[in-house]
N, CA, C and O atoms as a GROMACS GRO file, in nm:
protein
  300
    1UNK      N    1  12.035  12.680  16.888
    1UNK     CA    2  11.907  12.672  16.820
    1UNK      C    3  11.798  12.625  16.916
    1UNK      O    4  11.689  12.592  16.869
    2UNK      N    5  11.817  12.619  17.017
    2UNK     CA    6  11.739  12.536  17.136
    2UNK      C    7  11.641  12.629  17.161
    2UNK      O    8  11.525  12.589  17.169
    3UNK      N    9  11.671  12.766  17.178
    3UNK     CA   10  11.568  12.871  17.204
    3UNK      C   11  11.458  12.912  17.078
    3UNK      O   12  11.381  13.008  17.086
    4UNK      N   13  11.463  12.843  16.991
    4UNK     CA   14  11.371  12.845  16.895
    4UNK      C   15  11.303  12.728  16.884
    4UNK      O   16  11.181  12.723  16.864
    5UNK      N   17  11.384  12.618  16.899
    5UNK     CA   18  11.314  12.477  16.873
    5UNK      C   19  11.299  12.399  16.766
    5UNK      O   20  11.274  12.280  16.784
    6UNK      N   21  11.312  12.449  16.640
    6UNK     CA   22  11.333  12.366  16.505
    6UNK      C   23  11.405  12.426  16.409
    6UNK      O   24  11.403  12.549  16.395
    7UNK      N   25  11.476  12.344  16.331
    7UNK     CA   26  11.490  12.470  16.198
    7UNK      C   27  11.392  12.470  16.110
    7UNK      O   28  11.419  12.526  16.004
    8UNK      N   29  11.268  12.415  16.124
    8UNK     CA   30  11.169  12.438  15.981
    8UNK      C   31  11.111  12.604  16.066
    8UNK      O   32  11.095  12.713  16.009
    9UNK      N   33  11.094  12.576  16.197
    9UNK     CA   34  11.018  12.704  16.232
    9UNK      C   35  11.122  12.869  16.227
    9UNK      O   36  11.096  12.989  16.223
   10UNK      N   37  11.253  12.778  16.231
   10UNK     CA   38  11.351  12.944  16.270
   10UNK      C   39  11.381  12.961  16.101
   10UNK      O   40  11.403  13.072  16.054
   11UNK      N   41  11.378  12.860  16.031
   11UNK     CA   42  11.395  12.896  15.906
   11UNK      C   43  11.235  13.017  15.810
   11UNK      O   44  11.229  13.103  15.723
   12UNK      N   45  11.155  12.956  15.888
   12UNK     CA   46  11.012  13.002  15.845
   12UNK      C   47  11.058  13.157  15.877
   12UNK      O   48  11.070  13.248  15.795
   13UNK      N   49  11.080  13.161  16.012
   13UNK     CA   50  11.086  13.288  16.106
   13UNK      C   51  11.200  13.420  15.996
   13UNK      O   52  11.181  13.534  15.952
   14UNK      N   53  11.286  13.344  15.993
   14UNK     CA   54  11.411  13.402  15.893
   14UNK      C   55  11.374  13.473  15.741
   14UNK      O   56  11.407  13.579  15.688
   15UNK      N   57  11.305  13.383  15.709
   15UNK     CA   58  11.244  13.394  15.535
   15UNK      C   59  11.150  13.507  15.571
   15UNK      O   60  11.166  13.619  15.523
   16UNK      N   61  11.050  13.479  15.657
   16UNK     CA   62  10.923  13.620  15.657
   16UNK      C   63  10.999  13.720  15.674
   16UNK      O   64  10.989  13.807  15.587
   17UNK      N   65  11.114  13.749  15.804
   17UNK     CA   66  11.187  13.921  15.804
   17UNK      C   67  11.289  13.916  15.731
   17UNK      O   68  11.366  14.010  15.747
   18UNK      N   69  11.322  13.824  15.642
   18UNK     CA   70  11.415  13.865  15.528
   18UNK      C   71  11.295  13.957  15.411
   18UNK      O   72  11.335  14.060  15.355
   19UNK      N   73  11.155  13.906  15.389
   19UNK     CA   74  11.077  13.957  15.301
   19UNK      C   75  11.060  14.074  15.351
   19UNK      O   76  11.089  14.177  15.292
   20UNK      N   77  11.003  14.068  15.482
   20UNK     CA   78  11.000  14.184  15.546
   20UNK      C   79  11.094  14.321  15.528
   20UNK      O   80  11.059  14.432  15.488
   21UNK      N   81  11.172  14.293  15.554
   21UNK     CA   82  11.250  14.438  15.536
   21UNK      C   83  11.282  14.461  15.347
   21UNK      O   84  11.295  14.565  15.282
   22UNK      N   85  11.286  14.320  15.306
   22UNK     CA   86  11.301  14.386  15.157
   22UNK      C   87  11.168  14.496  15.123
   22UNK      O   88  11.171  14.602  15.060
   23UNK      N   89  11.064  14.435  15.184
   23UNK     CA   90  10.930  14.538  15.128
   23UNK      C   91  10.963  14.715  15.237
   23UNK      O   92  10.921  14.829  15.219
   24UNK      N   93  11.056  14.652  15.348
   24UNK     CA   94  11.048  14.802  15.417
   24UNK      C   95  11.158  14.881  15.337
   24UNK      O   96  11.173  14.991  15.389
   25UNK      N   97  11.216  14.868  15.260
   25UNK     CA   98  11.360  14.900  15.186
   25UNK      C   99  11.275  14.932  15.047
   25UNK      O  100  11.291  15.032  14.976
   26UNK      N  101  11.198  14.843  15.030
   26UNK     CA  102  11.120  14.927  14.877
   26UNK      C  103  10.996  15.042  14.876
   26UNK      O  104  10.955  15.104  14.778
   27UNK      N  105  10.941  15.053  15.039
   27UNK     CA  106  10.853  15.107  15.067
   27UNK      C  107  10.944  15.233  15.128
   27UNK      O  108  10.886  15.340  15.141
   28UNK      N  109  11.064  15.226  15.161
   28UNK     CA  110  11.115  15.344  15.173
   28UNK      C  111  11.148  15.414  15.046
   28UNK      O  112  11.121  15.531  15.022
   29UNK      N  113  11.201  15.339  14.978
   29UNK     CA  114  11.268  15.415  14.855
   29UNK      C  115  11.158  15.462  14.766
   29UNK      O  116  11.163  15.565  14.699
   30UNK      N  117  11.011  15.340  14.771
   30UNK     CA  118  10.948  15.477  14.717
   30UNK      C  119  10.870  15.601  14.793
   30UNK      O  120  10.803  15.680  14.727
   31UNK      N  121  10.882  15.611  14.915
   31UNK     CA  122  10.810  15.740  14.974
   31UNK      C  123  11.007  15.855  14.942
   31UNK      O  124  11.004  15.974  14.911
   32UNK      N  125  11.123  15.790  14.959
   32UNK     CA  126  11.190  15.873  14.922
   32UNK      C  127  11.182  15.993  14.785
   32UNK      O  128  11.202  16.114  14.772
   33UNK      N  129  11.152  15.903  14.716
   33UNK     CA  130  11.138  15.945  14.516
   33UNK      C  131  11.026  16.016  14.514
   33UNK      O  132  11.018  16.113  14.438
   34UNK      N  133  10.912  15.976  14.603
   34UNK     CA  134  10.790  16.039  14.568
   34UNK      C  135  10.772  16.152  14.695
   34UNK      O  136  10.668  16.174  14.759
   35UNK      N  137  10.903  16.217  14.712
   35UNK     CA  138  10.904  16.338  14.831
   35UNK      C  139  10.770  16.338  14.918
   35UNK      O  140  10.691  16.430  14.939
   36UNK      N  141  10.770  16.177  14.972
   36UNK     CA  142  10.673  16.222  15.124
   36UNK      C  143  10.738  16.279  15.229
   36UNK      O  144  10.859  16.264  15.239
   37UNK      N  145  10.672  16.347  15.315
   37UNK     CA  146  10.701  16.413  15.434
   37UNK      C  147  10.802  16.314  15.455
   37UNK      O  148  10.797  16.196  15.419
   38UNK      N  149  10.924  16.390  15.534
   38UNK     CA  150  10.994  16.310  15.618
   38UNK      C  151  10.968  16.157  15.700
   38UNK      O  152  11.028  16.050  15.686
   39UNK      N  153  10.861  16.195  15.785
   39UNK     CA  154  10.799  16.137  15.907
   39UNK      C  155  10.768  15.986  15.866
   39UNK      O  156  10.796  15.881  15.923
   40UNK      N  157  10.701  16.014  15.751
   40UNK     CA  158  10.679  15.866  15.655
   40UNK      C  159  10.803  15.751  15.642
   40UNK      O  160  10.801  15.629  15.660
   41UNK      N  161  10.920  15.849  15.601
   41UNK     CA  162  11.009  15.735  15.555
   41UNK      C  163  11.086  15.686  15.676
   41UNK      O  164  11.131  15.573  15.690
   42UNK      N  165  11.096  15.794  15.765
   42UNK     CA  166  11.111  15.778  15.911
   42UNK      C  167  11.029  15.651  16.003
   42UNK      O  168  11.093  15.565  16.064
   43UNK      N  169  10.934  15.654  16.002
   43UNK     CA  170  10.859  15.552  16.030
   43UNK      C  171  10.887  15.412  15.964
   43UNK      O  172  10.880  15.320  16.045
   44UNK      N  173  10.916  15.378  15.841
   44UNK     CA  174  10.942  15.310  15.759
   44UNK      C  175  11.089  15.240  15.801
   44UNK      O  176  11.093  15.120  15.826
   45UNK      N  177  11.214  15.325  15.807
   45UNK     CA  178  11.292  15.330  15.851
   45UNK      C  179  11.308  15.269  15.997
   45UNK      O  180  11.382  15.171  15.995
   46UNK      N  181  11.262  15.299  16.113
   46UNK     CA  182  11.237  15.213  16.260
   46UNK      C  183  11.220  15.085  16.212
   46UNK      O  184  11.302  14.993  16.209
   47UNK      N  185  11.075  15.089  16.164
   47UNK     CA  186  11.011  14.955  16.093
   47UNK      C  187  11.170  14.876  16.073
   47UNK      O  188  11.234  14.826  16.166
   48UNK      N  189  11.203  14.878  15.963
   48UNK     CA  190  11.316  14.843  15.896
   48UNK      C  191  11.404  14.756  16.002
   48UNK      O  192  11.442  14.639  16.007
   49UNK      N  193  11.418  14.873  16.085
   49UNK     CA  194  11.564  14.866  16.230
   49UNK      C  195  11.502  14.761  16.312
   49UNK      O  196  11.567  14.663  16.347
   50UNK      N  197  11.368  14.779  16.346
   50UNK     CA  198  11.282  14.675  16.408
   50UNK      C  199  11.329  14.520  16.374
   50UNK      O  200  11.381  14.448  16.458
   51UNK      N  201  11.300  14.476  16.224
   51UNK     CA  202  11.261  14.386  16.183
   51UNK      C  203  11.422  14.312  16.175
   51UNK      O  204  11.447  14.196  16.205
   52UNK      N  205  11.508  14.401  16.134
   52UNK     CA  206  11.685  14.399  16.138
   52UNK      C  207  11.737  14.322  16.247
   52UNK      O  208  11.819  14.230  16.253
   53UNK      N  209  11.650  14.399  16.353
   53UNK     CA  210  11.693  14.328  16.496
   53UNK      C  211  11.684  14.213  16.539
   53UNK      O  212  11.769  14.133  16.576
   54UNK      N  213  11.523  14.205  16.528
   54UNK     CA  214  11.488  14.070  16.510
   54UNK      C  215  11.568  13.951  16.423
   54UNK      O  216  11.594  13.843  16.475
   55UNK      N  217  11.591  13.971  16.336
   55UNK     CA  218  11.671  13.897  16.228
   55UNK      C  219  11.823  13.837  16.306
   55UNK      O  220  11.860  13.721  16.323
   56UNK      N  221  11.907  14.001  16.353
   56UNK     CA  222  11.992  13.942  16.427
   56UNK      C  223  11.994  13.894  16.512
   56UNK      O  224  12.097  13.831  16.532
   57UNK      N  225  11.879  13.888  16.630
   57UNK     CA  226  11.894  13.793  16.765
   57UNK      C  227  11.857  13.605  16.681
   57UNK      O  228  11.896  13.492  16.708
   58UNK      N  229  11.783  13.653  16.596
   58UNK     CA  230  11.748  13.508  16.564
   58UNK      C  231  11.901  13.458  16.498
   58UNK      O  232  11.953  13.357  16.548
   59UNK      N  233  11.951  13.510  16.418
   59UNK     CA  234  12.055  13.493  16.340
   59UNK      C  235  12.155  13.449  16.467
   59UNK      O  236  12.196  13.333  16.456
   60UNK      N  237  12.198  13.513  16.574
   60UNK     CA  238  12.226  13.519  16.673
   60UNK      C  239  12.286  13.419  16.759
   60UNK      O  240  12.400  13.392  16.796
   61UNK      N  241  12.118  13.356  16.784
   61UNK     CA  242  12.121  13.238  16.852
   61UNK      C  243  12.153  13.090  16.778
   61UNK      O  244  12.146  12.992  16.851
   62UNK      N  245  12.186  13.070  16.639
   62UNK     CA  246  12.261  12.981  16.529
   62UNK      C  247  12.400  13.029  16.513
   62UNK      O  248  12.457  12.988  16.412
   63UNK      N  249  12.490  13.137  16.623
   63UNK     CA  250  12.580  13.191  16.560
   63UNK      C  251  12.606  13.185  16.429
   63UNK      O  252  12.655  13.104  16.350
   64UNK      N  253  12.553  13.308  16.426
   64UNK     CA  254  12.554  13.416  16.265
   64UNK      C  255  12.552  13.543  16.262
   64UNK      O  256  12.482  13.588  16.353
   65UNK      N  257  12.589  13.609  16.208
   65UNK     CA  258  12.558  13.778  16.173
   65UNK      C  259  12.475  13.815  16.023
   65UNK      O  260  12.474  13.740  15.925
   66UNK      N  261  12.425  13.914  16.030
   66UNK     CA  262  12.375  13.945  15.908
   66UNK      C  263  12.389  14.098  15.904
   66UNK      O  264  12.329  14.166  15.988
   67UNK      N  265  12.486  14.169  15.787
   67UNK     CA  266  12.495  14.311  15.799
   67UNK      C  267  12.429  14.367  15.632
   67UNK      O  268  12.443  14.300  15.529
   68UNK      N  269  12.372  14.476  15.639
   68UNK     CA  270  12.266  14.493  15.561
   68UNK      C  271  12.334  14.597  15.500
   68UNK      O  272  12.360  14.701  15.562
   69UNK      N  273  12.374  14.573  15.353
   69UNK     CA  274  12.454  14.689  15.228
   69UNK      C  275  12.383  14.741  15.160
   69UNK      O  276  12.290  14.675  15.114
   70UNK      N  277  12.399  14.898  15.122
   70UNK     CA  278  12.330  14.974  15.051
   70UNK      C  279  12.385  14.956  14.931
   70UNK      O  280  12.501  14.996  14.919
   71UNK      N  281  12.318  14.894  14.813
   71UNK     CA  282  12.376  14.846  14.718
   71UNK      C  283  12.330  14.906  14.538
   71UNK      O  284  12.356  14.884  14.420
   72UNK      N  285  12.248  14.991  14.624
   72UNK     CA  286  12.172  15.092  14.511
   72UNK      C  287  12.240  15.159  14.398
   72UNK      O  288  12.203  15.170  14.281
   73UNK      N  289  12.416  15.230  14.491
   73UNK     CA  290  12.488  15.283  14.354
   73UNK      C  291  12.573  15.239  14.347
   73UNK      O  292  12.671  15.314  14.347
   74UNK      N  293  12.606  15.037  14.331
   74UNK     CA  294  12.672  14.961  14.290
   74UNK      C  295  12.760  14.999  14.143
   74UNK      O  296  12.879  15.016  14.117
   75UNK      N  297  12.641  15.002  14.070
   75UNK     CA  298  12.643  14.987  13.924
   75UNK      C  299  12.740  15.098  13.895
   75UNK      O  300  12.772  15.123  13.779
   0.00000   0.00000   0.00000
């Protein structure tokens, strides 16, 4: 945790790209439903992988993992 420096700040850091990708995961699914161009959800999608990454180096450096389930057709 040394390479971050606190847990109020890596915890802060954690909580925003946990929100983060939930809004990139709802902002995909609705350009999916609402048949935008490809390119859109594509973009959305990086975004997503971006923010994922981030998550795991931070997750990372507290040895942790975080793996992300498609949990849509649970039910």
């Amino acid at each position: 945790m040394t390479a971050i420096g606190n847990y109020e700040e890596w915890a802060i850091r954690v909580s925003r790209l946990l929100e983060l990708i939930a809004m990139d995961n709802d902002a995909i699914k609705m350009h999916q439903e609402g048949n935008s161009p490809a390119l859109i959800v594509e973009q959305y999608q990086r975004l997503r992988n971006e923010h994922l990454e981030e998550l795991r180096e931070l997750l990372k450096d507290s040895g942790m993992t975080i793996q992300l389930l498609n949990i849509s057709n649970a039910a």
